[in-house]
C-alpha positions in Angstrom: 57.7 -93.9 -40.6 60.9 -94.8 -38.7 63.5 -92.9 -36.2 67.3 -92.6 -37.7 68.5 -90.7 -35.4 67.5 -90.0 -31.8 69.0 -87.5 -29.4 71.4 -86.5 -32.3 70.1 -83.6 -33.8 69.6 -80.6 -31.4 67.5 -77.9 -33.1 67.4 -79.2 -37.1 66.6 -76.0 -38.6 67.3 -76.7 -42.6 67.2 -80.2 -44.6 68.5 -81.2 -48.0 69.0 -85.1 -49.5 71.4 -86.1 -51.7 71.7 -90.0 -53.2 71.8 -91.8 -49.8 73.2 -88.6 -47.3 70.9 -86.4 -45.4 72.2 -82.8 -44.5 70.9 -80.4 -42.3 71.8 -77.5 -40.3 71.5 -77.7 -36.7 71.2 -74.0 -34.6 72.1 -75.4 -31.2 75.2 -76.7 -32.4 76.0 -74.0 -34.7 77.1 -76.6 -37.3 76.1 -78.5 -40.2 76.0 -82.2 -40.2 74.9 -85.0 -42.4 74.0 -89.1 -42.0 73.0 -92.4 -44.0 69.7 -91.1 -45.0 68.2 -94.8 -44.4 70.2 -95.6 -40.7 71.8 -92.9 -39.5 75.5 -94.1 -39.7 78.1 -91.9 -40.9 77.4 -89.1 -38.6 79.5 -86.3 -39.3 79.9 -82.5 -38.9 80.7 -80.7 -42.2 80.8 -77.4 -41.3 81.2 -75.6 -37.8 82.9 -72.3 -36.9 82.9 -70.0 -33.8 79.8 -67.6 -34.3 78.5 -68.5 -37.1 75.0 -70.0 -37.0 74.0 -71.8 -39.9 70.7 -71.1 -41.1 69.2 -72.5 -44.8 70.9 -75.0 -46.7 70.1 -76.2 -50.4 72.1 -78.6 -52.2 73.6 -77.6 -56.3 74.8 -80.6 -58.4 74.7 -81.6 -62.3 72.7 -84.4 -61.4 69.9 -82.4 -59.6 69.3 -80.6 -62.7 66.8 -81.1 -64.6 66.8 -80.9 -68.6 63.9 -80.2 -71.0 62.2 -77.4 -72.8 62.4 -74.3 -71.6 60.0 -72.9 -69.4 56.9 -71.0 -71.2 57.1 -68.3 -68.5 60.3 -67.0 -70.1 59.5 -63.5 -70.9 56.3 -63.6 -70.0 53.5 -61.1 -70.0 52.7 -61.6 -66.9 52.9 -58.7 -64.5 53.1 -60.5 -61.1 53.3 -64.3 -61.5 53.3 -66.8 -64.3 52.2 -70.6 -63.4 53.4 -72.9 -66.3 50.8 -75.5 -67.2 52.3 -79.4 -66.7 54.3 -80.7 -69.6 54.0 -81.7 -72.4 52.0 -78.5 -72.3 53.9 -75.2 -73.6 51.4 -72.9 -72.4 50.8 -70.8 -68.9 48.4 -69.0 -66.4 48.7 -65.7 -65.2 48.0 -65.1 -61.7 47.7 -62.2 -58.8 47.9 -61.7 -55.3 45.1 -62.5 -53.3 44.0 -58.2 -53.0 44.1 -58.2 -57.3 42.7 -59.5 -59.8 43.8 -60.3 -63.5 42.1 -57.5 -66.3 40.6 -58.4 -69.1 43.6 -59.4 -71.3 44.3 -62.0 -68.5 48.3 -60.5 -67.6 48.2 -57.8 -65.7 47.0 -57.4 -62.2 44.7 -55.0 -60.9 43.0 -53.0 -57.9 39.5 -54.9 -57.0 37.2 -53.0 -55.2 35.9 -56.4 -54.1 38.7 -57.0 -52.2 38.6 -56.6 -48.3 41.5 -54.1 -47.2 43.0 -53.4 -44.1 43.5 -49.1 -42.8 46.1 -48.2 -41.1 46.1 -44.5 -39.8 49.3 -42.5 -38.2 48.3 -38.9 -36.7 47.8 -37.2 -40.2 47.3 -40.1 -43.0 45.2 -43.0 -44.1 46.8 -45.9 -45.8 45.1 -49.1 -47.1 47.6 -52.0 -46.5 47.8 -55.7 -47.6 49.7 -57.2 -45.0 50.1 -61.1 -46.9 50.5 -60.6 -49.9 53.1 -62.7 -52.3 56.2 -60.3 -51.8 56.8 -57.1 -50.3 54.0 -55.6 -48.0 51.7 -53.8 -50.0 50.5 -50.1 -48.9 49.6 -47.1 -50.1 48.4 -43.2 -48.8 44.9 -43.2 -49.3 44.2 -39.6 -47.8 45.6 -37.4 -45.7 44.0 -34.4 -43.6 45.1 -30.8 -42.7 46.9 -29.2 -39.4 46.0 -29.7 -36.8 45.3 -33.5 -36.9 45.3 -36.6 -34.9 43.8 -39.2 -36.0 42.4 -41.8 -33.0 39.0 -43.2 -34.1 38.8 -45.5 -37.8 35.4 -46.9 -38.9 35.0 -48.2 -42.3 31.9 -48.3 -44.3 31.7 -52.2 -45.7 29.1 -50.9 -48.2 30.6 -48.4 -50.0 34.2 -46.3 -50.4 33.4 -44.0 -47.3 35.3 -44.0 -43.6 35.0 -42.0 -40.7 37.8 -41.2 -38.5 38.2 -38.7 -35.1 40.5 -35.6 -35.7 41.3 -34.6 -32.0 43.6 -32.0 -33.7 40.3 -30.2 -34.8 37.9 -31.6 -32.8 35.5 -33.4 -35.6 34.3 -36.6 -36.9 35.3 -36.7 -40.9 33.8 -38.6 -43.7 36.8 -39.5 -46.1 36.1 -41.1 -49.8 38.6 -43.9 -50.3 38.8 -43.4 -54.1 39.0 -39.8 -54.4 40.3 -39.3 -51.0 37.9 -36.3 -50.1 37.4 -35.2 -46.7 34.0 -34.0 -45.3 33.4 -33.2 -41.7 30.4 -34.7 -40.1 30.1 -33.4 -36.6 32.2 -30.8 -34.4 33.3 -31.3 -30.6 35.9 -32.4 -28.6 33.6 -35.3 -27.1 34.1 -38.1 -29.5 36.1 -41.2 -28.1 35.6 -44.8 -30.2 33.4 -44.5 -33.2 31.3 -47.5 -35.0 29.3 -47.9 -38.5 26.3 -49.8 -39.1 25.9 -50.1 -42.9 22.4 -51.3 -43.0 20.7 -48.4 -41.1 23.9 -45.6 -42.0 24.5 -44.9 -38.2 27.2 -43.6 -37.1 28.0 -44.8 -32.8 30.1 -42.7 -31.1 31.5 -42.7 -27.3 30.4 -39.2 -25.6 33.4 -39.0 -23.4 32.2 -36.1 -21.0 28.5 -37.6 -20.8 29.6 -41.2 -20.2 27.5 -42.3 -22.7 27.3 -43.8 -26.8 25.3 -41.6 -29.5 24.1 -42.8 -32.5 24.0 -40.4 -35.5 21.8 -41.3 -38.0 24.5 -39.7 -41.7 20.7 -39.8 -43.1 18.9 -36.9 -41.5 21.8 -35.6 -38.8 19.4 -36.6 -35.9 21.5 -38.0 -32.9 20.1 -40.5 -29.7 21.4 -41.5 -26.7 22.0 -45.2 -27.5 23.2 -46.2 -23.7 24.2 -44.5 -20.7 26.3 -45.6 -17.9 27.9 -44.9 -14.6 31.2 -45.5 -15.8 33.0 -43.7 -19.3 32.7 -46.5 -21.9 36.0 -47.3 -23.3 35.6 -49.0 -26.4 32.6 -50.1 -28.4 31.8 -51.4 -31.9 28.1 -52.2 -33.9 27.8 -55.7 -34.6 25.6 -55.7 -38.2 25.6 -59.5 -38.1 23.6 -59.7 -34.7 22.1 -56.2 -34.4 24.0 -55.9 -31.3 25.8 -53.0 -30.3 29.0 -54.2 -27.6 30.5 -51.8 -25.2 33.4 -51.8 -22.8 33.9 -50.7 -20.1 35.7 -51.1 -16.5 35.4 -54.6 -15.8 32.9 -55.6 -17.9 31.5 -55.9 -21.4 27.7 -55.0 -21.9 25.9 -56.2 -25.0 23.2 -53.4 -26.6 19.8 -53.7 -28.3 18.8 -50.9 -29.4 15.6 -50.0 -27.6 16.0 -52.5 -25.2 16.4 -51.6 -21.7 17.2 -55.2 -20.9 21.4 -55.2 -21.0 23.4 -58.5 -20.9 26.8 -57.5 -19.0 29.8 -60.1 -19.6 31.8 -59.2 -16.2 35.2 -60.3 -15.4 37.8 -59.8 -13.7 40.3 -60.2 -16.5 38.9 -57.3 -18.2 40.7 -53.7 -16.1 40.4 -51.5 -19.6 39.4 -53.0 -22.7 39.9 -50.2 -24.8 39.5 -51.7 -28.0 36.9 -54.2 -29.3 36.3 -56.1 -33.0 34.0 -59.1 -33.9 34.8 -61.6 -35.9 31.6 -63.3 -38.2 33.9 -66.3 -38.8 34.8 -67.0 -35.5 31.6 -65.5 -33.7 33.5 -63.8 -31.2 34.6 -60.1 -30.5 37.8 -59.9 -29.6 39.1 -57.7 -26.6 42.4 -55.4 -26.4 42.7 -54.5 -22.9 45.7 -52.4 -22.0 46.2 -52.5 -18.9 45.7 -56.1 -18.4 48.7 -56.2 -21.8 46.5 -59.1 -23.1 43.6 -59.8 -25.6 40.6 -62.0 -24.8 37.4 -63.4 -26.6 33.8 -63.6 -26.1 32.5 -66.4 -27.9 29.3 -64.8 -28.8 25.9 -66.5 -26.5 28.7 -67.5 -23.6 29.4 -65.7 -20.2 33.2 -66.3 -19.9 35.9 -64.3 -20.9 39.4 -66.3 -22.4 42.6 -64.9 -22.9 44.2 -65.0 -26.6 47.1 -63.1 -25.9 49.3 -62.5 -22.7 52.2 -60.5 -21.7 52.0 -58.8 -24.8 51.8 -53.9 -25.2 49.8 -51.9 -24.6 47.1 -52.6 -27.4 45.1 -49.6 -28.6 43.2 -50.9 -31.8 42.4 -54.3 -34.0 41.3 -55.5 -36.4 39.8 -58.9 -38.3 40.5 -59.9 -41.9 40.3 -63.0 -43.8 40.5 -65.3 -40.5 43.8 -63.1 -39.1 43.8 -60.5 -35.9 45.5 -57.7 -36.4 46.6 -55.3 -33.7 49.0 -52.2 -32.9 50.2 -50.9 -29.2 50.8 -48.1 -27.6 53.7 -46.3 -28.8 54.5 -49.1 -31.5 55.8 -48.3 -35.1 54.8 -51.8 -35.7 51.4 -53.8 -37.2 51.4 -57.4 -35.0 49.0 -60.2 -36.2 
């Protein structure tokens, strides 16, 4: 590796080669420019006009193209993308998006219901969204409920096809199927803040907002039990499955559950003025805080006693989310989904 120019080049932003030239578009200058690809020499602005910023630049000659047979994804079957196998090979490979999968005639892509999804809930509607997928972002309406709704609580079941979500609007917990999109109510009340899921035992955890404390309802027999009680209103919480562990935040603090345990481990920090939202992350081993008022997110490495910012100076965020590696957030008054 060697240095052809130094000091030149003030923001390269785009780069093509051509026989011995290098191009490239630079934003600071608002030009583009082009050298000896092996010294540097022949410096020289191309292209530069008065408010115009050059972004991506790609280089069309006879030379550059290629001939040969055609390309056996011409009129292809395939119904999202076609991978044409190395020459001298005329054949090809059908292939999806990471949330599909290919049927059984191996061209067209389809729904997996082993594929993780992400839900995304306005006042009134469910969607289940793909965020990175190849192309456009992928969503759909997955259910809807009636007037008067606001939606403000999502917990998913990992298991099977079920959610639960708070309707403020009409005061109940709801049990929504994702594939038929039925809605069942669970419980009634105005006293349901953050709700949580255990698949293995088919609890339900929910944040009593006038008693200042977290339920647990067991969806097998109805039966509900003070999990924990505080001092203080929790703010957020959220069941950890991996670790048995339910997590619970509050002012200044995170506290760390057992169930029937009166032994509590309490993270304290100063950092932490209203975590409202909480997710854990098995791949990272962490739970992840939103805290509004602070306008930051910070982790817990799970076993550890400190508390680490992730993200600073950032809105108001009101609920997250974890999938495949990624954190996924949305603020306060946003129309937006940040990761």
């Amino acid at each position: 590796r060697r240095v052809i120019l130094d000091m030149v080049a003030k923001h390269p932003f785009s780069m093509a080669v051509f026989e011995d030239s290098l191009y490239w578009s630079d934003w600071e200058m608002q030009e583009i420019v082009s050298c000896n690809k092996f010294n540097g020499k022949d410096f020289k602005t191309l292209v530069k006009e008065a408010g115009i910023r050059p972004m991506g630049i790609t280089l069309a000659h006879p030379l550059l193209i290629q001939s040969g047979p055609p390309s056996p994804c011409v009129d292809s079957p395939c119904s999202h993308v076609c991978l044409p196998k190395p020459l001298p090979s005329t054949e090809f490979t059908c292939a999806c998006p990471s949330h599909l999968v290919l049927d059984s005639a191996g061209t067209a892509c389809e729904d997996s219901s082993l594929t993780s999804t992400l839900l995304l809930s306005t006042s009134t509607h469910i969607y289940s969204l793909h965020p990175q997928t190849i192309g456009l972002t992928s969503h759909k309406a997955i259910g809807s409920i009636p007037s008067p709704g606001l939606l403000t609580s999502l917990a998913a079941n990992s298991v099977d096809s079920m959610v639960y979500f708070v309707n403020r609007g009409a005061e109940q917990i709801l049990a929504m199927d994702r594939e038929t999109g039925s809605v069942n109510p669970v419980m009634y009340g105005d006293q349901f803040g953050a709700i949580s899921y255990d698949p293995f035992s088919n609890n339900l955890f929910w944040v009593d907002v006038h008693k200042m404390s977290v339920v647990v309802h067991s969806l097998s027999s109805s039966a509900n039990m003070v999990a924990v009680s505080s001092t203080s209103s929790p703010l957020s919480m959220v069941f950890v499955p991996e670790k048995n562990r339910l997590v619970v935040g509050e002012n200044g603090k995170i506290s760390i559950v057992q169930l029937g345990n009166p032994d509590v481990q309490e993270i304290v920090s100063y950092k932490l003025s209203s975590p409202g939202s909480l997710v854990y992350s098995a791949q990272a081993d962490a739970v992840f805080i939103g805290d509004a008022a602070s306008r930051a997110i910070y982790r817990w490495d799970w076993g550890t006693e400190e508390v680490v910012p992730v993200l600073e100076n950032i809105g108001e965020v009101v609920s997250m989310a974890v999938k495949d590696g990624l954190l996924y957030w949305v603020e306060k008054s946003g129309t937006s989904l940040l990761w």
